[in-house]
Backbone bond lengths (Angstrom), bond angles and torsions (degrees), N, CA, C in turn:
res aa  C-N    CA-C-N  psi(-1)  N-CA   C-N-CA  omega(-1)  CA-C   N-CA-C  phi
1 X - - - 1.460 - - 1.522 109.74 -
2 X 1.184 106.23 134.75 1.606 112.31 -172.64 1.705 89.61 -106.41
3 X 1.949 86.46 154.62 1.857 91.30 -168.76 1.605 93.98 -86.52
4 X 2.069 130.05 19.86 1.439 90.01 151.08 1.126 121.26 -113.31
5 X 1.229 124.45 33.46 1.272 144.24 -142.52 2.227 72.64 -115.70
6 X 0.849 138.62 -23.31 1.369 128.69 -136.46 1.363 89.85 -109.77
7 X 1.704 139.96 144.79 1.248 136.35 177.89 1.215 117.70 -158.57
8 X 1.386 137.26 -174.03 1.770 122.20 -161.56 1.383 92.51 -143.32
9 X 1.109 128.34 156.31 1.615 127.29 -170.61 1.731 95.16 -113.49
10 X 0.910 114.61 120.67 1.752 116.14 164.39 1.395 117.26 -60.01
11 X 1.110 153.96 -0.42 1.613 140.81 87.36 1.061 93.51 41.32
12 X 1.299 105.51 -113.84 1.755 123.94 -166.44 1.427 122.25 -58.10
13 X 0.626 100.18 4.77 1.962 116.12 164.69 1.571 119.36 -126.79
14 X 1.274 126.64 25.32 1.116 134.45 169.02 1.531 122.61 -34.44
15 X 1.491 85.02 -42.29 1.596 87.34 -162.52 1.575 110.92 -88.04
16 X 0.949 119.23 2.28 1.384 140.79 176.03 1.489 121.74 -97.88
17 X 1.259 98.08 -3.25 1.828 105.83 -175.62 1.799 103.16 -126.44
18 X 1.386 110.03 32.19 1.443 114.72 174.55 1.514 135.54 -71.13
19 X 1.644 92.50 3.87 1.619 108.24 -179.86 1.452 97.20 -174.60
20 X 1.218 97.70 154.50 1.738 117.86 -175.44 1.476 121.80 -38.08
21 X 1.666 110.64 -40.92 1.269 109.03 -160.25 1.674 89.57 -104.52
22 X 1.294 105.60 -9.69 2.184 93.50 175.38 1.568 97.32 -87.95
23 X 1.146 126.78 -9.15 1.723 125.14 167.82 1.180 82.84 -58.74
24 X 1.273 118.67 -107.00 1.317 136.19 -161.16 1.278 127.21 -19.58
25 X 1.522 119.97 -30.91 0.926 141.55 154.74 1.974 129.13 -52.24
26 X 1.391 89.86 -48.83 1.177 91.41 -173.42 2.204 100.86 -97.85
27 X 1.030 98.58 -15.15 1.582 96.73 157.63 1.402 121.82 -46.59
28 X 1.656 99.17 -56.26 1.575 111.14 176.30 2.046 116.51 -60.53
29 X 1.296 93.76 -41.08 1.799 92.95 172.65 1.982 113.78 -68.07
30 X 1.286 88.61 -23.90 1.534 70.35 155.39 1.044 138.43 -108.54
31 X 1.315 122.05 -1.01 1.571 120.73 151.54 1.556 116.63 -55.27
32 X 1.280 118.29 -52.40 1.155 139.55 -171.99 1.625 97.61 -45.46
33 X 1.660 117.10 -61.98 1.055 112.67 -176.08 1.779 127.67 -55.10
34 X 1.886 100.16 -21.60 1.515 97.51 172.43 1.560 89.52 136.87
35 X 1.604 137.59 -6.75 1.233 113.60 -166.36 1.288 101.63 -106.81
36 X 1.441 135.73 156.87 1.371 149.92 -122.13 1.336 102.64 -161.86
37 X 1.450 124.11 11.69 1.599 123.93 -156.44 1.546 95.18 179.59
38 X 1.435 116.85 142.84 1.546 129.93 -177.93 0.956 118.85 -163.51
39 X 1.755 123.48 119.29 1.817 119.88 -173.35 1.602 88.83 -95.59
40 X 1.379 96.06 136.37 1.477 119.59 170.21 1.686 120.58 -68.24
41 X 1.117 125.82 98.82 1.694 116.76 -179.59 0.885 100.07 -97.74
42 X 1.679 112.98 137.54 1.603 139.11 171.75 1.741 94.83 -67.66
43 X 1.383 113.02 101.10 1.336 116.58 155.96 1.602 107.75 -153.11
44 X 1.496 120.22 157.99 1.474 119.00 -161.74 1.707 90.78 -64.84
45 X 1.174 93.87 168.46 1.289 141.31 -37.90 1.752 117.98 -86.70
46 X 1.724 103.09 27.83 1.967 102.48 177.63 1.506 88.57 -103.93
47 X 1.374 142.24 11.93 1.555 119.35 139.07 1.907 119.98 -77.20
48 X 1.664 100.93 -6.52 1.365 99.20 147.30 1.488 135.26 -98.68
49 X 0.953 108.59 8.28 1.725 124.11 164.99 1.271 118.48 -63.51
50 X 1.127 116.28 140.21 1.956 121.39 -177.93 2.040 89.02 -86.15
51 X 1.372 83.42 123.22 1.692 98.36 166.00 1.682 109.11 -27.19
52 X 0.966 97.13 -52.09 2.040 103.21 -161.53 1.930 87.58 -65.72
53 X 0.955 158.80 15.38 1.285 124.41 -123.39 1.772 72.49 -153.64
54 X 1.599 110.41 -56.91 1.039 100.85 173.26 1.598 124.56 -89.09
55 X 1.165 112.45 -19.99 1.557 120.14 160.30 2.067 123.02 -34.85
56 X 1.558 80.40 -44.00 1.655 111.00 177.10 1.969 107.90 -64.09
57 X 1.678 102.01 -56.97 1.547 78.67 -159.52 1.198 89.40 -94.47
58 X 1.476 154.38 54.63 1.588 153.36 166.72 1.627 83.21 -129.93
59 X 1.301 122.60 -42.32 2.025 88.80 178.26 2.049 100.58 -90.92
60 X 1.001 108.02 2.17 1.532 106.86 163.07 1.285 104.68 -60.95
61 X 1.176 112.72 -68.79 1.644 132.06 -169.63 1.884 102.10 -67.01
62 X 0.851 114.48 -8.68 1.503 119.32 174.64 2.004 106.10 80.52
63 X 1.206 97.18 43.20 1.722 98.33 -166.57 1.302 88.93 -117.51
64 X 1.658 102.73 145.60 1.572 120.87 177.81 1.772 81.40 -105.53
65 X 1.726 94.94 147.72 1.159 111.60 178.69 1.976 107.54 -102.76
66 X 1.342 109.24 91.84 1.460 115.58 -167.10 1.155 112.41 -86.94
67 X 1.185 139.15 -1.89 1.352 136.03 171.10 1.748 125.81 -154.70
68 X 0.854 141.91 178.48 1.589 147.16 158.51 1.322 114.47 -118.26
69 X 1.475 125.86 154.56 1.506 116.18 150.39 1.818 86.43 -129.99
70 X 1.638 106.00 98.25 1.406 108.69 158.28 1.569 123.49 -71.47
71 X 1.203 123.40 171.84 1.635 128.76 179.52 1.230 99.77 -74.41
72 X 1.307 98.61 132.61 1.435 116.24 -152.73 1.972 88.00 -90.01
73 X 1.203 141.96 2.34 1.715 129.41 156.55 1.359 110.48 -81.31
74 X 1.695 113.20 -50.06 1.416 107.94 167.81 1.535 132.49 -44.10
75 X 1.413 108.46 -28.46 1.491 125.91 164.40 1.313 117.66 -34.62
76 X 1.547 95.13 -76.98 1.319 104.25 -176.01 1.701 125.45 -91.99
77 X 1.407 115.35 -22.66 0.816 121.39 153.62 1.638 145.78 -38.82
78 X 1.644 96.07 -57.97 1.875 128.44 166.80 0.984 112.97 -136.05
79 X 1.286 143.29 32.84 1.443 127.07 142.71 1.276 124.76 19.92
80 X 1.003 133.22 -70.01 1.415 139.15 144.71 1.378 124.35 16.19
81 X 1.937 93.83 -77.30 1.437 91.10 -177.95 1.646 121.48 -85.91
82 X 1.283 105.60 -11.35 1.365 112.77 175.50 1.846 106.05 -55.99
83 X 1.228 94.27 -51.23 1.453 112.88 -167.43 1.980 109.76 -57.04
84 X 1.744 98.90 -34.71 1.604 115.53 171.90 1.827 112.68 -69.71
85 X 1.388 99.48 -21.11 1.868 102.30 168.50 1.404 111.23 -75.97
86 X 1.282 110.27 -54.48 1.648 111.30 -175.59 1.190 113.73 -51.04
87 X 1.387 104.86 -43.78 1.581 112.12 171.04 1.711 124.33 -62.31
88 X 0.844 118.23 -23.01 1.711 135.80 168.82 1.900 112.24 -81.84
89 X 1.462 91.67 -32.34 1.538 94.48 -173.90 1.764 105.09 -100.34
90 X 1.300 104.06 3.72 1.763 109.35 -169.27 1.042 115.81 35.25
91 X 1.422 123.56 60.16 1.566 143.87 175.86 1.435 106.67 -116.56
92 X 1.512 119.42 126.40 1.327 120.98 172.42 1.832 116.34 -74.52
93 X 1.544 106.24 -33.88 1.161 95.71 -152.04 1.378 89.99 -126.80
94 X 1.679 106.36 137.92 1.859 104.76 163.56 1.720 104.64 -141.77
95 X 1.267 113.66 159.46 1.387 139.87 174.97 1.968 131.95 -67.19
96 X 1.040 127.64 99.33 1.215 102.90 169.88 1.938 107.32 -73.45
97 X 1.242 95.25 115.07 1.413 95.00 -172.27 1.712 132.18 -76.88
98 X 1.483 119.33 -5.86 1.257 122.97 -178.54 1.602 104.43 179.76
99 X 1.516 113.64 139.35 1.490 108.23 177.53 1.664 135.26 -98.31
100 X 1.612 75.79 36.17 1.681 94.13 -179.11 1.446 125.09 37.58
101 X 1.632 138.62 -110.86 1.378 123.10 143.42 0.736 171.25 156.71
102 X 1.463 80.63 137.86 1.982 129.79 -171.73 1.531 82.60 -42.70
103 X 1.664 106.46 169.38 1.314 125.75 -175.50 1.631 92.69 -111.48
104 X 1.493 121.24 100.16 1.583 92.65 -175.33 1.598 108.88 -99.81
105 X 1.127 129.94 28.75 1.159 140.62 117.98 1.541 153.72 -16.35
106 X 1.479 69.94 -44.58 1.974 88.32 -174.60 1.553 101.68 -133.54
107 X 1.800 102.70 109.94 1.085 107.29 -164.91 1.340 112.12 -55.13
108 X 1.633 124.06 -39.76 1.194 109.66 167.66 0.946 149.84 -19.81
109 X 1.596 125.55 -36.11 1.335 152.34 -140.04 2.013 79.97 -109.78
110 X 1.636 115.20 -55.97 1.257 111.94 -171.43 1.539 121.41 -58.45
111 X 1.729 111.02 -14.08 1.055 111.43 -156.51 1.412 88.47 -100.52
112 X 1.649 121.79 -13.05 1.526 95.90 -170.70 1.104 97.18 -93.82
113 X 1.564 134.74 -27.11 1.466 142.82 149.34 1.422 118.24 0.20
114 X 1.423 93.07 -82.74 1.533 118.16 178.55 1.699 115.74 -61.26
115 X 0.987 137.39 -21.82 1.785 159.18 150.43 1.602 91.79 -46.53
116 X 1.214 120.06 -75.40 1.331 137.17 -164.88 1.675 109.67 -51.57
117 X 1.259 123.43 -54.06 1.396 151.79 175.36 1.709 100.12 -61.11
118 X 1.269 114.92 -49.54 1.024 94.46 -166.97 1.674 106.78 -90.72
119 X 0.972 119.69 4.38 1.773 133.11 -163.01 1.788 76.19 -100.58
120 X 0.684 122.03 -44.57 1.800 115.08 -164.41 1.942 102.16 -79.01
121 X 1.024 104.46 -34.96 1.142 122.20 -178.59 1.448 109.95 -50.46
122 X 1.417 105.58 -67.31 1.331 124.51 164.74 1.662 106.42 -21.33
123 X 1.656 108.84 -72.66 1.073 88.13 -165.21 1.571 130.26 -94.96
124 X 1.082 116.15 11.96 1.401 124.10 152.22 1.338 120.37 -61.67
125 X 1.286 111.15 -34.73 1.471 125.41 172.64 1.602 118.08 -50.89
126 X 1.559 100.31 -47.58 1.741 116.46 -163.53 1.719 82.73 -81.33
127 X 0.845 125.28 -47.69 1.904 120.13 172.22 1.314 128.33 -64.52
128 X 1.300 112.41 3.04 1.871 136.67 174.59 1.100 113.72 64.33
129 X 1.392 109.69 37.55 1.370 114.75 -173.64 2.315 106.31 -130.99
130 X 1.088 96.85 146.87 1.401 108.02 -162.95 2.029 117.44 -98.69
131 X 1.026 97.54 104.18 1.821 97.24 170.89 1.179 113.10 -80.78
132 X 1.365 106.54 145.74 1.786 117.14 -170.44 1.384 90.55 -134.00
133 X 1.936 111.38 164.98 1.643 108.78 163.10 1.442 83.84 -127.68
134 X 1.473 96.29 145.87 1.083 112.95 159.49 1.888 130.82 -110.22
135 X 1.226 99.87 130.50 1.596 113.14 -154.76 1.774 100.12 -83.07
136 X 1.461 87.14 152.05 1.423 91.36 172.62 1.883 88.38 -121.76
137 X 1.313 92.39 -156.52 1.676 95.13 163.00 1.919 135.37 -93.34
138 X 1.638 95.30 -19.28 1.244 96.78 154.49 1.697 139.15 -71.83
139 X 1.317 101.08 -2.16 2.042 109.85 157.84 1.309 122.34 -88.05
140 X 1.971 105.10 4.46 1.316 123.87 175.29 1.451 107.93 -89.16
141 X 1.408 130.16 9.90 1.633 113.68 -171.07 1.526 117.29 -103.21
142 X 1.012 126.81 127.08 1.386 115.21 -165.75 1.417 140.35 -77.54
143 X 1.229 131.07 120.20 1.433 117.43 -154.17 1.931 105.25 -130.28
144 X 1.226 121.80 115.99 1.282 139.47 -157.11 1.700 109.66 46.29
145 X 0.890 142.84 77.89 1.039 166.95 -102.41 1.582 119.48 -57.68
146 X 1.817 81.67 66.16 2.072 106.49 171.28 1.434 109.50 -145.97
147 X 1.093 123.76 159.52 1.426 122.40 166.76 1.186 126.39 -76.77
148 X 1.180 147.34 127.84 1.726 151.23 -157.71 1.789 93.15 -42.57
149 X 2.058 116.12 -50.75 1.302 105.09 -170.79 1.892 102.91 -60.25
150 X 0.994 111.03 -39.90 1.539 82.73 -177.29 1.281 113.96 -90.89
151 X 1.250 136.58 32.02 1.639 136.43 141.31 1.272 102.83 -64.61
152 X 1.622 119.91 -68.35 0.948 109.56 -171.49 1.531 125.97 -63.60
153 X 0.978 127.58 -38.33 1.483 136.05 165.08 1.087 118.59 -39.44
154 X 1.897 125.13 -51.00 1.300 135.36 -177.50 2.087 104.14 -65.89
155 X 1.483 102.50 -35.02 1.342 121.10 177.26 1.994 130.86 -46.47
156 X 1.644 85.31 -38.09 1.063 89.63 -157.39 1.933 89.23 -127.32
157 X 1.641 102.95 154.20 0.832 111.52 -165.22 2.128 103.08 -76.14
158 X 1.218 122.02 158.38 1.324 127.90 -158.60 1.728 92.66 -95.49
159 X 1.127 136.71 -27.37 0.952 113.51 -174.59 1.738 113.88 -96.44
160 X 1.117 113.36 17.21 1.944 143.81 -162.82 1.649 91.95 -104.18
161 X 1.539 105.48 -75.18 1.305 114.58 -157.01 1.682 105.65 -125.20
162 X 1.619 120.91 108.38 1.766 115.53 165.43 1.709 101.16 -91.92
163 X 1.481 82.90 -145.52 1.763 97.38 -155.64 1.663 92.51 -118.71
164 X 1.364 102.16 154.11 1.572 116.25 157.62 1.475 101.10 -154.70
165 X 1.707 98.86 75.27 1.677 114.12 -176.05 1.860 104.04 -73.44
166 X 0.932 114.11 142.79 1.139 115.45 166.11 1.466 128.49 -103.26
167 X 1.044 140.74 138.19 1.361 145.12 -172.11 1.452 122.30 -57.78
168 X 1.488 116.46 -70.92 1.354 120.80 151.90 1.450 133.81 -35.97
169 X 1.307 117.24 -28.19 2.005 105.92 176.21 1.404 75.41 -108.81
170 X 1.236 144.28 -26.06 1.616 108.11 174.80 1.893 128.90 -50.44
171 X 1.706 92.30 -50.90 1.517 95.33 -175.56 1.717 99.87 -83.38
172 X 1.433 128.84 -23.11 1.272 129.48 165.02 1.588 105.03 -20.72
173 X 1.195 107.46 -73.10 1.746 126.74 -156.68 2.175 109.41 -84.49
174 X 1.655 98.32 10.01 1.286 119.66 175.95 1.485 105.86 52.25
175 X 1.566 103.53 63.28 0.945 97.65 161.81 1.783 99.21 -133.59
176 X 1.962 125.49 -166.01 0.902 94.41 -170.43 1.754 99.31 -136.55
177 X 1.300 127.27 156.28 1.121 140.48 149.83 1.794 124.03 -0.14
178 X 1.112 73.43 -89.76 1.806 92.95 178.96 1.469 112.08 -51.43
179 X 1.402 108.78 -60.65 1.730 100.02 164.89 1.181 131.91 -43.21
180 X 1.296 118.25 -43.60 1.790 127.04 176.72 1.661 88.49 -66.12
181 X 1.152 126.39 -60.13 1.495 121.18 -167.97 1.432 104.37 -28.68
182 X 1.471 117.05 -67.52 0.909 142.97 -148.72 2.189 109.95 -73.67
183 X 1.141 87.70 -29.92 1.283 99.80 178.28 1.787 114.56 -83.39
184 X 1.561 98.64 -32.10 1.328 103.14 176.30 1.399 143.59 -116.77
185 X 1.665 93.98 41.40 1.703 139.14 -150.48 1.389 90.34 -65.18
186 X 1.306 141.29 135.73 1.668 156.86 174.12 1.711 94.73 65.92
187 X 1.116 126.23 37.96 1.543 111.52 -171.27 1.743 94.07 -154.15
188 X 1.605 112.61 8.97 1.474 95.29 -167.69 2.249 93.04 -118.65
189 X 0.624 109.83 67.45 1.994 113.56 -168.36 1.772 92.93 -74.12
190 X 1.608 132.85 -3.89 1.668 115.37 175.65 1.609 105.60 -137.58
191 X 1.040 106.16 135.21 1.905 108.22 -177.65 1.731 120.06 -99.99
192 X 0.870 123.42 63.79 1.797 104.67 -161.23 1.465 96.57 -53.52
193 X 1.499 137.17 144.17 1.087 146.05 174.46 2.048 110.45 -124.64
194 X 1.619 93.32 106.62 1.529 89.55 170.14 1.472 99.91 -149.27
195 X 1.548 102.67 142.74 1.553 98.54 -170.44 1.825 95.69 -80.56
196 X 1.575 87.38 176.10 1.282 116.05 169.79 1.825 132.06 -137.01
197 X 1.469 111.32 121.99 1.360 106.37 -166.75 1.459 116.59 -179.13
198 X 1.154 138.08 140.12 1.593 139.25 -167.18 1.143 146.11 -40.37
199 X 1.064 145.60 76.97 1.399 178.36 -177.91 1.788 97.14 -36.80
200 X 1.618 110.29 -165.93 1.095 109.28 -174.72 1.761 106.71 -102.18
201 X 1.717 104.45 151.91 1.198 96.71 -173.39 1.429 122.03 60.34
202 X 1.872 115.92 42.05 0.894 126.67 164.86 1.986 124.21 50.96
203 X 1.744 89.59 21.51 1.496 87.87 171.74 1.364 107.63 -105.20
204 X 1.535 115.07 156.63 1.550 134.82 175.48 1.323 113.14 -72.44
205 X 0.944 148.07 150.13 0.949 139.99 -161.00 2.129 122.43 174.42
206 X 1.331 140.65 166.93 1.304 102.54 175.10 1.356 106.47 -112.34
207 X 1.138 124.27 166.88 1.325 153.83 -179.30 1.898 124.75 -130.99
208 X 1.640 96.94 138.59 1.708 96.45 170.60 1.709 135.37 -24.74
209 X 1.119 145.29 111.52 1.233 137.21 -173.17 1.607 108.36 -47.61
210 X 1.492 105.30 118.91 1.239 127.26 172.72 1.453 100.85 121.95
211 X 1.370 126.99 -15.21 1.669 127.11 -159.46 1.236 101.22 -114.76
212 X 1.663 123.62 29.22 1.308 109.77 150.56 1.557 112.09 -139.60
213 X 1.709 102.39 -113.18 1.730 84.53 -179.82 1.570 103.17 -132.42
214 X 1.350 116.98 15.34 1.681 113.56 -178.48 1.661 95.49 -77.27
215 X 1.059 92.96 146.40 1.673 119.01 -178.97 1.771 108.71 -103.16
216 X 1.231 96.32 98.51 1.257 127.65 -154.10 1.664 97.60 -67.01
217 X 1.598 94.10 -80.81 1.714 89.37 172.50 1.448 141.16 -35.72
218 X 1.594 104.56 -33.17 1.312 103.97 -179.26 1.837 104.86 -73.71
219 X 1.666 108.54 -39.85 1.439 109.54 -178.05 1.450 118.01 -47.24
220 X 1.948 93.91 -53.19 1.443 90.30 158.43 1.560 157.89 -34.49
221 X 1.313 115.10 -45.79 1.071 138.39 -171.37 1.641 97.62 -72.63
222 X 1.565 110.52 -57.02 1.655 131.23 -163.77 1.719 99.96 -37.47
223 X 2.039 101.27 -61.88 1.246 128.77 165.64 1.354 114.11 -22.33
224 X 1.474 112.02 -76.70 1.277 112.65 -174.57 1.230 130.55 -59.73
225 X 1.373 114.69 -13.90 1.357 141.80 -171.57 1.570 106.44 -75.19
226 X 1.531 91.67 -53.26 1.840 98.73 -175.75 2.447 100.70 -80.71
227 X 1.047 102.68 10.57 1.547 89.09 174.83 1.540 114.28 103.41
228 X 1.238 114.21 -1.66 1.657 116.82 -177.06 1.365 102.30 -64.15
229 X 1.702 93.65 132.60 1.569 102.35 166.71 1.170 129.33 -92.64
230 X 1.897 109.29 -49.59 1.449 104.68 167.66 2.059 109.34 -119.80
231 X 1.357 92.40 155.01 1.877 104.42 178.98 1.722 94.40 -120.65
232 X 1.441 89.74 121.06 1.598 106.11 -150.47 2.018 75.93 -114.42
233 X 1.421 104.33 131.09 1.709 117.34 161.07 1.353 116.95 -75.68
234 X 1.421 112.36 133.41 1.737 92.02 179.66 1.678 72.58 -168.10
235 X 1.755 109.00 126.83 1.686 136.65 145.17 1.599 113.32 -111.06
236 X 1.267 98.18 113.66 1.336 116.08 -173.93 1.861 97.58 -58.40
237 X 1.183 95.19 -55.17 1.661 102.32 -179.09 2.205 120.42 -118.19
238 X 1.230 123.39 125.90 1.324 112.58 -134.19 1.732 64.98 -118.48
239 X 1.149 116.97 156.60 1.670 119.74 148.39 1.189 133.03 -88.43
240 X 1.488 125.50 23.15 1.256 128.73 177.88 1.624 88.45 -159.63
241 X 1.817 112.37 -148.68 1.603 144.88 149.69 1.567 101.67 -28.47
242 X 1.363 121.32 94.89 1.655 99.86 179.03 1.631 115.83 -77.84
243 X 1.734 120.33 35.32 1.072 113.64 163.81 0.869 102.49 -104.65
244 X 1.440 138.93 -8.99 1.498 136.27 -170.79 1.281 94.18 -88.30
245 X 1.579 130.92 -26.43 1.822 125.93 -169.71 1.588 84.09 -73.29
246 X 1.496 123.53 -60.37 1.019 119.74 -155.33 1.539 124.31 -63.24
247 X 1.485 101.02 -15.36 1.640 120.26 -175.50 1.593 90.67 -76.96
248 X 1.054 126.09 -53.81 1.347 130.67 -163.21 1.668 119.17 -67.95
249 X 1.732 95.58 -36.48 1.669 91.78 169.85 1.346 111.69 -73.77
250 X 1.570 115.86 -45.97 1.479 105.41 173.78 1.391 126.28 -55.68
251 X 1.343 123.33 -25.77 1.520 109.68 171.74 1.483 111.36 -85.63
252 X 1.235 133.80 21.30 1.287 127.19 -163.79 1.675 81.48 -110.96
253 X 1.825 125.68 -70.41 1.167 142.31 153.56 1.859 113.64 -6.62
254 X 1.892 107.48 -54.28 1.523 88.63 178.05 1.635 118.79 -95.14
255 X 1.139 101.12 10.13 2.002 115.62 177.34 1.495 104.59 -83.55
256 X 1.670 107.70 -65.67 1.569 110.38 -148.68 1.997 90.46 -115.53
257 X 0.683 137.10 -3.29 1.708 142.41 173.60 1.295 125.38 -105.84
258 X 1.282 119.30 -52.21 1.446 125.17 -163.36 1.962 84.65 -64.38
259 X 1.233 121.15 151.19 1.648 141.04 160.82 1.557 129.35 -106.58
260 X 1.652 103.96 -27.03 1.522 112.44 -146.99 0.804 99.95 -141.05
């Protein structure tokens, strides 16, 4: 893994991107900190931002914009225009990020899901641009004896729809890394990376990369193995400044991870 291959999802800095010029702002603190790459999350108010606007202060800040997580109805819904952002933001690849809710229960519901995903897929595809889902732990529950993510996966055609598995709701839901790697070999191009490990009062919970107990290198390696390009940082919930979580996973990432 090369350190520009490595990027931070604005997710975890939400609260810091509440107006135009604290984007910009906090674009620049993460360069500063060392990252070179940033997936854009649709949350208020930079899903009210004009594409050019944030395109502008991420190559200000010297940041390639490596991913999206668009609204996951517009996805499937209009494709289209999702596909007209990437294109404004010169991003190949974005996320349907959660299936709001779908009944994932009833495979039915997965199959029209997965129809939908892969119809959108399509046309991101014909625009050279790539749809991913990104998993939580509820695509971990098993239903006739598979997990909803590989319904949908088995569902939809591979060159339509890859992966942007994440680490944390993977081993969350006890399952593991390397297997998904392995299962979703030329189909996995985004990594979310967040550790996992014990909190107070014996709850699970996530933590900075290196500050829990996922075994990074091996994930690493698995990753690279199946074709991943970028391993994007993202703590939904930080216990302090989440630039200091994020300062801390990234220096852990260019000490004991980075190779190349």
């Amino acid at each position: 893994m090369k350190l520009e291959q490595v990027a931070a999802i604005t997710y975890t800095i939400r609260d810091h991107c509440q107006t135009e010029s604290d984007f910009r702002k906090s674009m620049f603190k993460l360069a500063e900190i060392g990252y070179r790459a940033v997936q854009i999350s649709t949350r208020p108010p930079i899903e009210e931002m004009k594409p050019s606007a944030i395109l502008e202060a991420c190559k200000d800040a010297g940041l390639t914009i490596c991913a999206t997580h668009e609204p996951s109805k517009t996805i499937v819904e209009n494709p289209e225009a999702s596909v007209e952002v990437l294109q404004r933001l010169n991003c190949k690849y974005t996320a349907f990020p959660h299936p709001g809710d779908i009944d994932l229960t009833n495979l039915a519901e997965i199959e029209n899901l997965a129809k939908k995903l892969d119809h959108a897929g399509s046309v991101f595809r014909k625009a050279g641009q790539i749809l991913t889902y990104h998993n939580h732990a509820i695509e971990l529950i098993h239903l006739q004896d598979k997990t909803v993510l590989e319904h949908i996966y088995e569902k939809t055609d591979p060159a339509n729809l890859m992966a942007e598995l994440d680490t944390y709701w993977i081993h969350a839901a006890g399952c593991c890394m390397l297997d998904w790697s392995q299962k979703l070999k030329g189909r996995l191009p985004l990594l979310h990376l967040k550790d996992i490990g014990v909190l107070q009062k014996n709850q699970i919970g996530m933590m900075e990369i290196g500050a829990g107990n996922l075994d990074f290198k091996a994930i690493i390696a698995a990753a690279e193995t199946a074709g991943c390009e970028w391993f994007i940082v993202e703590q939904d919930h930080c216990p302090g400044d989440p630039f200091d979580s994020l300062r801390k996973s990234f220096d852990y990432i260019r000490s004991e991870l980075v190779t190349r």
